[in-house]
BAPAZA-363250 format. One record per residue: x, y, z of N, C-alpha, C in turn; residue number from 1. Coordinates in nm, 4 decimals. Layout:
BEGIN
(site (X Y Z) (X Y Z) (X Y Z) NUM),
...
***
This chain:
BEGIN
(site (1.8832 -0.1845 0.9236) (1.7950 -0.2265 0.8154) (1.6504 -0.2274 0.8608) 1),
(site (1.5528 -0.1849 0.7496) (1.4283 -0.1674 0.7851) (1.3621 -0.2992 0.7145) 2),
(site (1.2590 -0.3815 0.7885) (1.1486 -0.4845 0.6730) (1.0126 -0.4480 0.6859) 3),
(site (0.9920 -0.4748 0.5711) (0.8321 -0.4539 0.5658) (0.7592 -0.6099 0.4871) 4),
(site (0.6552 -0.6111 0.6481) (0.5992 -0.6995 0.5881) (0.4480 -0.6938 0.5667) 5),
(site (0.4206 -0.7552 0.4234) (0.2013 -0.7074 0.3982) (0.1614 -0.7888 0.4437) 6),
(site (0.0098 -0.7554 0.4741) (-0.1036 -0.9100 0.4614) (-0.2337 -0.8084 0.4297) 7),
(site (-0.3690 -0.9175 0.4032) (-0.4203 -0.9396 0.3630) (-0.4663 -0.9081 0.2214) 8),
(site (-0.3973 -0.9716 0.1303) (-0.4194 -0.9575 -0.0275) (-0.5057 -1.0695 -0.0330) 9),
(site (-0.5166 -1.1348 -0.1301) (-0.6246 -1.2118 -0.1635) (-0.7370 -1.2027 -0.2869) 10),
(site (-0.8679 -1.2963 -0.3274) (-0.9275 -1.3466 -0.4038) (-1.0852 -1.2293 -0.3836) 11),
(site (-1.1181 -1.1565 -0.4178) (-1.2153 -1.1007 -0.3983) (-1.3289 -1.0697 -0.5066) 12),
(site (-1.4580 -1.1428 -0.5232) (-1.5648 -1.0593 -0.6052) (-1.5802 -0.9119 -0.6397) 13),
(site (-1.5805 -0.8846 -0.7766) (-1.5893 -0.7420 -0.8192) (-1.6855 -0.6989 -0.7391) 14),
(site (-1.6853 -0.5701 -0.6664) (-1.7612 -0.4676 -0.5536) (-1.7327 -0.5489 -0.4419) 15),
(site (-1.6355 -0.5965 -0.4112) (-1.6175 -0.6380 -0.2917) (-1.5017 -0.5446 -0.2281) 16),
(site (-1.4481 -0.6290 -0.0971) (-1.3753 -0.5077 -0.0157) (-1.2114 -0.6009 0.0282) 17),
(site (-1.1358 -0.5066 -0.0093) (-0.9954 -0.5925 0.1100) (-0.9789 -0.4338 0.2022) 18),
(site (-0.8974 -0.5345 0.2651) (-0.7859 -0.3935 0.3318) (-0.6205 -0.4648 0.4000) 19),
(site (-0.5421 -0.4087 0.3418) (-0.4186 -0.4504 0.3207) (-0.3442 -0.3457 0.3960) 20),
(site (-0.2506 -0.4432 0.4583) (-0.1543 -0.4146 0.5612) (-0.0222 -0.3547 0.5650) 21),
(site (0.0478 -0.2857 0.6441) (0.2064 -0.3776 0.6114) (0.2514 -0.2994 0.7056) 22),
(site (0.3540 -0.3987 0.7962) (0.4200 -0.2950 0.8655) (0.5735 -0.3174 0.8781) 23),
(site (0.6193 -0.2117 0.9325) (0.7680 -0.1878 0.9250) (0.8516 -0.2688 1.0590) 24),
(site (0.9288 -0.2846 1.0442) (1.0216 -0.3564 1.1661) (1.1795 -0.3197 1.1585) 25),
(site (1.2517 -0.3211 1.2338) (1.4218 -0.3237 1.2101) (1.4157 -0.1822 1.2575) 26),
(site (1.5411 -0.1688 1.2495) (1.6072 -0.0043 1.3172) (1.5623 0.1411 1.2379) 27),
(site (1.4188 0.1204 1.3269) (1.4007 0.2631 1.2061) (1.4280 0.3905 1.3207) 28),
(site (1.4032 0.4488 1.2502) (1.4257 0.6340 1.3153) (1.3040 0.6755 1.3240) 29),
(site (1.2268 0.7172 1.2039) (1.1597 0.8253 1.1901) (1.1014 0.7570 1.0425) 30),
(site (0.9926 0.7584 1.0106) (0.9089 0.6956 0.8920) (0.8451 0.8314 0.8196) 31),
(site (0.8860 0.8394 0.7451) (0.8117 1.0128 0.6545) (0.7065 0.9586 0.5672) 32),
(site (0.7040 0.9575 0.4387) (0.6096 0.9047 0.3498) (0.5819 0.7667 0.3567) 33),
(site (0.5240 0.7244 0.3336) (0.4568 0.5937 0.2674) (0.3749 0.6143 0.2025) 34),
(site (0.3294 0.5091 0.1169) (0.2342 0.4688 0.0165) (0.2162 0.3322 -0.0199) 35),
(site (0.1513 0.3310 -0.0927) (0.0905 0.1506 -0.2041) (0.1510 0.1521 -0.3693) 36),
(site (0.1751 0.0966 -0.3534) (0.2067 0.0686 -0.5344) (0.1448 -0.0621 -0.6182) 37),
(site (0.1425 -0.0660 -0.7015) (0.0894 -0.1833 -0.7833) (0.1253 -0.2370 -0.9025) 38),
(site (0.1537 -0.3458 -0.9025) (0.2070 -0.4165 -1.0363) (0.0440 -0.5074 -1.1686) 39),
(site (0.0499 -0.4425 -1.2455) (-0.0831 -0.5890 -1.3137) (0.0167 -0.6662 -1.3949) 40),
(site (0.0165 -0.7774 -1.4586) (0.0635 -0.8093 -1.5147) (0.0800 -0.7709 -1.6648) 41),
(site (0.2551 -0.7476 -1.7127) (0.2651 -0.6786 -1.8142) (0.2747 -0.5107 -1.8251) 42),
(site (0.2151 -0.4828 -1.7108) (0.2590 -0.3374 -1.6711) (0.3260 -0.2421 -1.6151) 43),
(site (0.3543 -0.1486 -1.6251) (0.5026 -0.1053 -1.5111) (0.3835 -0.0646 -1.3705) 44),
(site (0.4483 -0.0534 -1.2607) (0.4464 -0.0324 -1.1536) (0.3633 0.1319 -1.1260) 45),
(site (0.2811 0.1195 -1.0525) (0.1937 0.2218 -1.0493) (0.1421 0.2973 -0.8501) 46),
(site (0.1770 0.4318 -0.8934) (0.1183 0.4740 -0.7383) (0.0079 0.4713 -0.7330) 47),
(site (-0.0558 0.4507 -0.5867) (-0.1721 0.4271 -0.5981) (-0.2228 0.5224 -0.4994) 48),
(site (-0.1995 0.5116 -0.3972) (-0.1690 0.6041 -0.2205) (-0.0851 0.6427 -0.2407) 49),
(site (-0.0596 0.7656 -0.1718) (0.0204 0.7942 -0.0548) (-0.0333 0.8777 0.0396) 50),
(site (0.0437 0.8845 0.2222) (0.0370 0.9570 0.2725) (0.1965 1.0369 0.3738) 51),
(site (0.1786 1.1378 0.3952) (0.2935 1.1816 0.4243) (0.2928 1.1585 0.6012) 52),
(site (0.4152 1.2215 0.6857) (0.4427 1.2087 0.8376) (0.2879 1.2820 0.8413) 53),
(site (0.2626 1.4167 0.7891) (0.1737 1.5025 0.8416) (0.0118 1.4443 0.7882) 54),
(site (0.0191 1.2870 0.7216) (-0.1322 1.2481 0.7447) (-0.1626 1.3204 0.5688) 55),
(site (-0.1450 1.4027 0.5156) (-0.1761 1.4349 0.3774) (-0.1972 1.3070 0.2882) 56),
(site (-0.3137 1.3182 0.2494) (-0.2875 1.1891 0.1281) (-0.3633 1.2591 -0.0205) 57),
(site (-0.2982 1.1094 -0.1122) (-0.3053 1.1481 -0.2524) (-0.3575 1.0459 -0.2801) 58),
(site (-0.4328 1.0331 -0.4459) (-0.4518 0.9089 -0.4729) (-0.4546 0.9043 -0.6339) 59),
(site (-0.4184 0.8044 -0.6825) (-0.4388 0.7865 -0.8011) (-0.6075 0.7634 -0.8818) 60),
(site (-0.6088 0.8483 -0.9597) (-0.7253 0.8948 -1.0148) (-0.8094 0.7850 -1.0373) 61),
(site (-0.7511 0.6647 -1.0641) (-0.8536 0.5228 -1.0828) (-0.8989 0.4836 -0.9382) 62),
(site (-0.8842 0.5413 -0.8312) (-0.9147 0.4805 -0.7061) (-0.9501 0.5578 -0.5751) 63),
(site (-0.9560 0.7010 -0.6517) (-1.0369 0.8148 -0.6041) (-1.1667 0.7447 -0.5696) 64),
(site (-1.2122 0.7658 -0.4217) (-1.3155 0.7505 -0.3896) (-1.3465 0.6067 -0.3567) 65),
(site (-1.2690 0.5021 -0.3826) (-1.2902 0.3551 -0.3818) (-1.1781 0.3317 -0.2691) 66),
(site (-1.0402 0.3744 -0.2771) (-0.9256 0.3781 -0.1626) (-0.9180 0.4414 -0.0568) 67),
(site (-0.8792 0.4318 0.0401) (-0.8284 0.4778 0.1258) (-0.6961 0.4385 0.2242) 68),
(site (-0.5950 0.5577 0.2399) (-0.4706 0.4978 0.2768) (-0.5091 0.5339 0.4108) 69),
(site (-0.4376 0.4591 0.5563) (-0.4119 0.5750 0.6344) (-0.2544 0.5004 0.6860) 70),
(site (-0.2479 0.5550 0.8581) (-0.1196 0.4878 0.8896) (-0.1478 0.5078 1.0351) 71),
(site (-0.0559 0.3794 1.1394) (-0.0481 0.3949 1.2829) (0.0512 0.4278 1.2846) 72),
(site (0.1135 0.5450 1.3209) (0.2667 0.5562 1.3481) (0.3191 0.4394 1.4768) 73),
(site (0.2129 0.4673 1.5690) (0.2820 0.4026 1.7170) (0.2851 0.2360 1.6591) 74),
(site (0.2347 0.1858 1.5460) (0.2750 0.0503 1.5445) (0.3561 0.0537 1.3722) 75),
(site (0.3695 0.1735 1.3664) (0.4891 0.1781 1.1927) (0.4184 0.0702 1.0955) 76),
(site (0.2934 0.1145 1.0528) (0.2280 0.0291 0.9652) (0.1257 0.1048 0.8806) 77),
(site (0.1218 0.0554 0.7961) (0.0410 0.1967 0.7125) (-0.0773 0.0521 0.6337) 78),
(site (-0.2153 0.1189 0.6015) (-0.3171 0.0475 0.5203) (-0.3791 0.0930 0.4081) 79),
(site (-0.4132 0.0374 0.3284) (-0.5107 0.0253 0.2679) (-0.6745 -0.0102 0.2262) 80),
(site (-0.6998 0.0540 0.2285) (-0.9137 -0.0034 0.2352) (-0.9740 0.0134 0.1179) 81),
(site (-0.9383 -0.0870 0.0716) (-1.0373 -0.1194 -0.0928) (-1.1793 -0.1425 -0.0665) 82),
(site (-1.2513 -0.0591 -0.1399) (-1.3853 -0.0827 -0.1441) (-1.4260 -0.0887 -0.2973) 83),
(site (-1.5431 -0.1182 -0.3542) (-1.5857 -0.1229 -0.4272) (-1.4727 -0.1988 -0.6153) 84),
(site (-1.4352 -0.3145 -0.5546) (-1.2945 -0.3599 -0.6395) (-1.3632 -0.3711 -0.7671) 85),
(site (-1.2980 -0.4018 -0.8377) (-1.2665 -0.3930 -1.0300) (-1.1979 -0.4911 -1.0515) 86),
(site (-1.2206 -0.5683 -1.1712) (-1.1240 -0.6657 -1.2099) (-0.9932 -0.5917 -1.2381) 87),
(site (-0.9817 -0.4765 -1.3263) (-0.8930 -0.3943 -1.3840) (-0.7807 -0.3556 -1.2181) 88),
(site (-0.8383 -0.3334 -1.0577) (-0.7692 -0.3570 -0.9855) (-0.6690 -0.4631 -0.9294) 89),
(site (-0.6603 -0.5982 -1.0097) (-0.5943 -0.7336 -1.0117) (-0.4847 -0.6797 -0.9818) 90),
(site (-0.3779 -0.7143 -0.9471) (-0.2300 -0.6679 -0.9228) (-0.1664 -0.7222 -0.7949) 91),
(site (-0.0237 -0.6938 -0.8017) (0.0454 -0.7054 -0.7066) (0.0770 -0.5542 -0.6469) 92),
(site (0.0092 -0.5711 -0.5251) (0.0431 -0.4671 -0.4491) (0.1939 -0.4013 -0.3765) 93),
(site (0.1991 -0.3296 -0.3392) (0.3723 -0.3029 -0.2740) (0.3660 -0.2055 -0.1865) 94),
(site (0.4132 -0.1908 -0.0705) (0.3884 -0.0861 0.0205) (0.5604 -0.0291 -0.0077) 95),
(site (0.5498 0.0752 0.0225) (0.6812 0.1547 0.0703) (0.6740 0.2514 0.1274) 96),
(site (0.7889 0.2687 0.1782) (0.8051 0.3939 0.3224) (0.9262 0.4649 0.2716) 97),
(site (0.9581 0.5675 0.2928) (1.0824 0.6808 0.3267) (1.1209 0.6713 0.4676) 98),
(site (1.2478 0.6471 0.4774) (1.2912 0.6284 0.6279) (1.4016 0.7329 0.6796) 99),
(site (1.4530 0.7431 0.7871) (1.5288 0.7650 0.8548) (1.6209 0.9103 0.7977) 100),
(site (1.7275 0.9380 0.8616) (1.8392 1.0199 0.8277) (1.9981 0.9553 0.8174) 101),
(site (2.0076 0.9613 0.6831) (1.9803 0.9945 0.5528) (1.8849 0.9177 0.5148) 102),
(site (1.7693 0.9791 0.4139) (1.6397 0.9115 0.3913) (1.7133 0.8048 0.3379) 103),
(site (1.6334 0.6898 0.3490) (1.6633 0.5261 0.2192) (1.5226 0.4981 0.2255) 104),
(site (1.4879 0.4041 0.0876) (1.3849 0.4270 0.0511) (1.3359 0.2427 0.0389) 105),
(site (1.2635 0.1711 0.1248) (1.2164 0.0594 0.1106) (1.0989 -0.0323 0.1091) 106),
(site (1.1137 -0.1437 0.0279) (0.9845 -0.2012 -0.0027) (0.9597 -0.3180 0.0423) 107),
(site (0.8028 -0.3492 0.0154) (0.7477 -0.5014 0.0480) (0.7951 -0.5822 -0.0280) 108),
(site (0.7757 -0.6765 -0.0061) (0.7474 -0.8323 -0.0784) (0.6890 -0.8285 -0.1998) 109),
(site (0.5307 -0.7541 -0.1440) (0.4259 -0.7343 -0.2585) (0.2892 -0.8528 -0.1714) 110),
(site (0.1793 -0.7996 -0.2427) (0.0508 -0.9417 -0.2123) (-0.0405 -0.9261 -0.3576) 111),
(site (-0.0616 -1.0360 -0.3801) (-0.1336 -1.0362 -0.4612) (-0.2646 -1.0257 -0.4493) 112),
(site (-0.3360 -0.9253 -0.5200) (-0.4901 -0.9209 -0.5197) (-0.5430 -0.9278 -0.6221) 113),
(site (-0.6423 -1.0301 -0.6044) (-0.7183 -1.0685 -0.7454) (-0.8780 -1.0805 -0.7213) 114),
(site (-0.9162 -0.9534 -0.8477) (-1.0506 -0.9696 -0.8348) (-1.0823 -1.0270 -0.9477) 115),
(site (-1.1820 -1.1383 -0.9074) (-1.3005 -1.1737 -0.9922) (-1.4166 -1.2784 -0.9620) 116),
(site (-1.4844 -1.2898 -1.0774) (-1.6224 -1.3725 -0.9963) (-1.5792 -1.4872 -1.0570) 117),
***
């Protein structure tokens, strides 16, 4: 079994900055994708990042240019770097990874991030 655990979510002023954590623990193999996901309230669940084994990343069009994913393999933890936040960014965050052989596919906890003044 693989866990993943986040940190630093939190309370932040609109144009302010987080950067959010999470890393993996338990019997992994081999970590392929990861990414961020996000919950607002009342809404379904949304990608936000991703990046693949080979470092490729994507991003969801609301956070082009404001996000950035990356990842340490040697410590199995992948981030996030919010810059320039939005109230409309409020949410519960979620990291997930693609693991091992046969892939299984697992998630965070979640952290909550809330912007406002």
């Amino acid at each position: 079994q693989v866990q993943l655990v986040e940190s630093g979510g939190g309370l932040v002023q609109p144009g302010g900055s987080l950067r959010l954590s999470c890393t993996a623990s338990g019997s992994i193999y081999r970590i392929y994708a990861m990414s961020w996901h996000r919950q607002a309230p009342g809404k379904q669940r949304e990608l936000v990042a991703t990046i693949t084994s080979g470092f490729i990343t994507d991003y969801a069009d609301s956070v082009k240019g404001r996000f950035t994913i990356s990842r340490d393999n040697a410590k199995n933890t992948v981030y996030l770097q919010m810059h320039s936040l939005k109230p409309e960014d409020t949410a519960v965050y979620y990291c997930y990874i693609r693991e091992g052989i046969p892939l299984q596919d697992y998630w965070g906890q979640g952290t909550q991030v809330t912007v406002s003044s």
